[in-house]
N, C-alpha and C positions, 0 to 999 in steps of 0.2 A: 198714744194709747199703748201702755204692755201687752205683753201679752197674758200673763196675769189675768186681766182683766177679760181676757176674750177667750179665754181657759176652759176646760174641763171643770177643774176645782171650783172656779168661778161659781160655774153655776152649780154646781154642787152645793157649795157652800152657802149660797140665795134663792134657795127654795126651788132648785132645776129651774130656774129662768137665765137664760144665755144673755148676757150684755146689754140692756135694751138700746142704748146710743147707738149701738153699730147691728144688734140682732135683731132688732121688735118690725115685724113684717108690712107692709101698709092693708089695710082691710080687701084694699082691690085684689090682692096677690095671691090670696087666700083663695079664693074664688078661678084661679085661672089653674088648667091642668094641662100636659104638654103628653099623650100617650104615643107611646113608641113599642109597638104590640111585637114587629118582627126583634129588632135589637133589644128587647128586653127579653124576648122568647131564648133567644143568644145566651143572653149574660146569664139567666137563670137555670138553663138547660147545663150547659157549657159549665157551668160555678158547681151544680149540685154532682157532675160527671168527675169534675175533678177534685173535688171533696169528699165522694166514692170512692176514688182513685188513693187520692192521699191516705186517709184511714187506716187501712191493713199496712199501708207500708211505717205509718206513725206507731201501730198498737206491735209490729216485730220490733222495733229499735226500741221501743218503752220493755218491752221481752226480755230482748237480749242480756245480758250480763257484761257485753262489752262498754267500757267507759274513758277509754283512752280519751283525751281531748274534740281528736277531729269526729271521733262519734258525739258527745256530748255538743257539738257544736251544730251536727247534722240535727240532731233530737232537738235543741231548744230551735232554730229553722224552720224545721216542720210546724212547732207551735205557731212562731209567727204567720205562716206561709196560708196554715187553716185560719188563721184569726181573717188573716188577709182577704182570702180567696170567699169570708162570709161576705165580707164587707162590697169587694168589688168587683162583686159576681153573683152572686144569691143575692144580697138584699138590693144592690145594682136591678140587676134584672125584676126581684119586686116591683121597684119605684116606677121603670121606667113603663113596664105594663100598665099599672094604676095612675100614669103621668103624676103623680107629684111629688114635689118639691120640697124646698127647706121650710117653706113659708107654711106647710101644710101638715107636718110633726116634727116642728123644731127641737122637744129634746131628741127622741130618738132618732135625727138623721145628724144631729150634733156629737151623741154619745159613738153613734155606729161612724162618724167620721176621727172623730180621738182615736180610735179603736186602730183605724185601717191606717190613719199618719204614722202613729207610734207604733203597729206593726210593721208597717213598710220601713221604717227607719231603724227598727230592731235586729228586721232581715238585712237591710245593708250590712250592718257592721258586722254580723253573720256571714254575709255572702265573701265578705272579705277576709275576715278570718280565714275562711274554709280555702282561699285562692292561695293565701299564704301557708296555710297547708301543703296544698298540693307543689307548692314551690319546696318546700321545703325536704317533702319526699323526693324530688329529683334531684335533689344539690343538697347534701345536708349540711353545707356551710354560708347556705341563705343568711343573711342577716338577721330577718326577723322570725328564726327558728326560736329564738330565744322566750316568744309569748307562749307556748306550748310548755315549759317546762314545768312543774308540777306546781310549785309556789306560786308564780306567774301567773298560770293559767287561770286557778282559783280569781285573785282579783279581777281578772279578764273578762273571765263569766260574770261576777258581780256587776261589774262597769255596764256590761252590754244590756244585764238584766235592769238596772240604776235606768241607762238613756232610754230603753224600750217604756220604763213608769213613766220620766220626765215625759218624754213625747206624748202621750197621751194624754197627760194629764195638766199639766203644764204650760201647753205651747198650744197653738191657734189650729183649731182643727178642720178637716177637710169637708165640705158640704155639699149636697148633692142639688145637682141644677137640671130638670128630666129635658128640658128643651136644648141641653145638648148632650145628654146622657151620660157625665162625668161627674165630679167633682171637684171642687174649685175652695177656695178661702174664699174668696169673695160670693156670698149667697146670692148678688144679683140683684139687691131689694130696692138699689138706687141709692146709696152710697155712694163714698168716696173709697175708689178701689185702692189708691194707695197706703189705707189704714188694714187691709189685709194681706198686705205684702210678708209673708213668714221668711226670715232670714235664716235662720237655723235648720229649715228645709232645703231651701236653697245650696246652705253649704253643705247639709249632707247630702245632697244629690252630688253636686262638682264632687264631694268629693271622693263617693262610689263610683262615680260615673270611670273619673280618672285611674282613681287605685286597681279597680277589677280589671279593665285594659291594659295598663300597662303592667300587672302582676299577670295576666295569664297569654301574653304578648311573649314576655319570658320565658313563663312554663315552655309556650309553642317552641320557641327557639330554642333551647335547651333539650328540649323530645328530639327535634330533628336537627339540629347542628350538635350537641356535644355529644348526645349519646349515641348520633350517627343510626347508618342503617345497618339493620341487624338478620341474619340469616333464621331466626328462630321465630317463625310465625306465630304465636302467642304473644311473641313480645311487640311486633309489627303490628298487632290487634289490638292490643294493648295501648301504645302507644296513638293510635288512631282515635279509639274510645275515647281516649283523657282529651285530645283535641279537639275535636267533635262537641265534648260536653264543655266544655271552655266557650267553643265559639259561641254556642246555644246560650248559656246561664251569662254569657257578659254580656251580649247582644240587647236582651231582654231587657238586663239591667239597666245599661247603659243608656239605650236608646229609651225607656220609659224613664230613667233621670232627668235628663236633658231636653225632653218634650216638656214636663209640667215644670220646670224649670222655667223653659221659656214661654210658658201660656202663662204664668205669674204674669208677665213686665210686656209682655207685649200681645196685638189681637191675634188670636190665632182661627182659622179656617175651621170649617165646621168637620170637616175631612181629616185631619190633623189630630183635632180633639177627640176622637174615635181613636186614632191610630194609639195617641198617650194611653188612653184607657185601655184596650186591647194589648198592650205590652206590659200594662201595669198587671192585669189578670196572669198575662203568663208566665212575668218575670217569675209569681209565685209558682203557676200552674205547673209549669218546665221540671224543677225539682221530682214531681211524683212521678212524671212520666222517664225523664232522666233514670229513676229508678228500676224500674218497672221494664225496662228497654236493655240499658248498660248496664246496671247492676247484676249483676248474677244472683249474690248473694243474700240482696233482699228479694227478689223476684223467687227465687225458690223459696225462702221462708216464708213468701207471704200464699204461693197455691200450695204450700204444707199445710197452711191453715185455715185459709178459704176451703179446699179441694178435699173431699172424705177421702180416708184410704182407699176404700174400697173401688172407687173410680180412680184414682191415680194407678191400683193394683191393674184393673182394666183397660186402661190405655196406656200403660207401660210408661207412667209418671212418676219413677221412683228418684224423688230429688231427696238426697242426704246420701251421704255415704252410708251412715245406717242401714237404711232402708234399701241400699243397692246390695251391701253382703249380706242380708238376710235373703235379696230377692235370689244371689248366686249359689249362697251357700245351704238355703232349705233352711235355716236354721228360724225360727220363727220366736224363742228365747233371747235372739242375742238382743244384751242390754247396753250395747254399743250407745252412745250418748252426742252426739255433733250437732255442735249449735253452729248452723249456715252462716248466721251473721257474723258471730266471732270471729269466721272464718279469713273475713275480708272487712275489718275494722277501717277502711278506708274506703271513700264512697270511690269507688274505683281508682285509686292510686296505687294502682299493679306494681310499678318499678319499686 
C-alpha cells in the first residue's frame, strides 16, 4: 500500500474520504467512547497556556526587522511549534475530554494529524539547523557553516518549507486514539498494523534524534573545553544559558523521537505512551518558554508590548535603552529608536 494512497491528498482528491481498505471504521467503533476528563483537562489547559505564551514572542520576531538566517530560521520554528502545539495539545486535550476517536471524525482527526506530522518533521529540520547555528557561532570554522551563507541559505529555507508541504500532505498521517490519549498511524480499527508503519517518519526521527545530540554534545565541549573558563562573569552566564538551553530543546527532542519511533514496531506501556506525548507537547512548548526565561531580548520586547508605559513607568520597568535615557535624562522628546530584538539576532548565542 503507498502512502499516496493513505495521504492527505488522497482524500482530498476523493471527496474527504480517507482510504476505505485501511480507514473505513466498523459500525461498533463508532459507538464506543474512551473519556479522560483529568489528562485531557492537562493537554487543553497546558496547550491553550503555551499558545498564550508563544504568541507575543511569534508577533516581536514577525516585528522585528532583523533577518539574518538564524532569525529566519527561529520565525518559520515558531510557525511549526503553534501549528504543533494546536494539534497535540488543544485539540489533544478536546478529544480526550469528549473520549473520541478516529472512528468518530475521521476527516478532521486525519487533516488535524497531517497537520501535526508535517509540523513536527518541519520543526526537526528547524531544530537542526538552529544547533548548527549555534555550532557555528562558537567555531566559525564549523563545517557546516557553509548552509548559512546567503545563496545557500535561500534554497535551505525552500527545502525545509518543500518537506514541512510533502509531510503533510503526502505521507500517512498521525491519528488520535482517546483510550490511550496519543496518536498513532495505526487508528486501531483492526487492521493489519504493519500497513501503517511510516518509514519517512522513522528516518526523520533517527535522524534528529541523532544530529541534535551529537551537534550540541559539541557546542557543550567546545563552551567549556576550548573556550575555557573565563574571569568575566557575563561570559560564564553566558556560556551557562547556551548550555542549559541545549540540554533542555535536545532532550525534548530526542527523547520524543525515539519513544514514537519505537511505539511504531513494538507494544508499548500505557505509561510510556503518555511519556511520548508529553515530550512530544514540549519539544514544541520549551522554545517559548526558552524565550521568555533566557532570552533577554525577546522578553523585553515582548512586556514593551504586552506592558502599557504607564505601568512600566510605575514600577520602574524601563526595558530599551530608549526609554532608560529618557527615564535619566528628563528628556521626554528623545527620538532615540532600539529595536531589542535587533539587538540580539541570535537566540542567545552571546559568544
Amino acid at each position: 500500500m503507498s502512502d499516496l494512497q493513505m495521504s492527505l491528498a488522497y482524500m482530498v482528491t476523493h471527496s474527504f474520504t480517507p482510504y476505505p481498505d485501511l480507514y473505513e471504521c466498523p459500525e461498533s467503533m463508532k459507538n464506543v467512547k474512551t473519556e479522560r476528563l483529568y489528562l485531557g483537562t492537562y493537554f487543553l489547559l497546558s496547550g491553550l497556556i503555551l499558545v498564550i505564551l508563544y504568541t507575543p514572542c511569534f508577533i516581536v520576531m514577525v516585528r522585528s526587522k532583523c533577518r539574518v538566517p538564524a532569525f529566519q530560521v527561529m520565525l518559520i520554528l515558531s510557525v511549526f511549534d503553534l501549528l504543533s502545539l494546536s494539534v497535540n495539545s488543544v485539540i489533544t486535550g478536546v478529544l480526550d475530554i469528549m473520549g473520541t476517536s478516529f472512528c468518530h471524525y475521521p476527516v478532521f482527526i486525519f487533516c488535524a494529524g497531517a497537520i501535526g506530522k508535517g509540523s513536527w518533521m518541519g520543526g526537526c529540520v528547524a531544530c537542526i539547523l538552529l544547533a548548527v547555528d549555534r555550532c557555528v557561532e562558537v567555531n566559525a570554522k564549523f563545517k557546516l557553516g557553509f548552509l548559512f551563507r546567503k545563496k545557500v541559505f535561500r534554497y535551505v529555507m525552500i527545502l525545509m518549507i518543500v518537506y514541512w508541504f510533502y509531510s503533510c500532505v503526502f505521507t500517512k498521517p498521525v491519528l488520535f486514539t482517546a483510550e490511550y490519549s496519543s496518536w498513532f498511524f495505526d487508528p486501531n480499527i483492526g487492521k493489519e498494523p504493519n500497513h501503517y508503519h511510516s518509514i519517512d517518519h522513522t528516518i526523520n526521527n533517527l535522524v534528529v534524534s541523532v544530529a541534535t545530540t551529537s551537534l550540541y554534545i559539541y557546542l557543550s565541549y567546545h563552551l567549556i573545553y576550548k573556550i575555557g573558563h573565563s574571569t568575566s562573569m557575563w561570559l560564564y552566564r553566558s556560556k551557562k544559558q547556551i548550555i542549559i538551553q541545549a540540554v533542555i530543546l535536545c532532550s525534548f527532542h530526542a527523547v520524543a523521537a525515539y519513544i514514537y519511533v519505537y511505539m511504531q514496531f513494538f507494544h508499548s506501556p500505557p505509561w510510556l505512551i503518555i511519556i511520548g506525548q508529553l515530550t512530544w507537547q514540549w519539544s514544541n512548548g520549551c522554545f517559548c518558554v526558552a524565550y521568555l526565561t533566557l532570552n533577554q531580548a525577546i522578553r523585553n520586547a515582548v512586556v514593551r508590548m504586552i506592558v502599557p508605559k504607564k505601568i512600566r513607568e510605575r514600577f520602574d520597568l524601563h526595558i530599551g535603552i530608549d526609554e532608560h535615557l529618557r527615564r535619566t535624562s528628563g528628556d521626554q522628546q528623545d527620538r532615540t529608536q532600539i529595536n531589542t530584538v535587533s539587538s540580539c539576532i541570535k537566540m542567545d548565542n552571546i559568544i
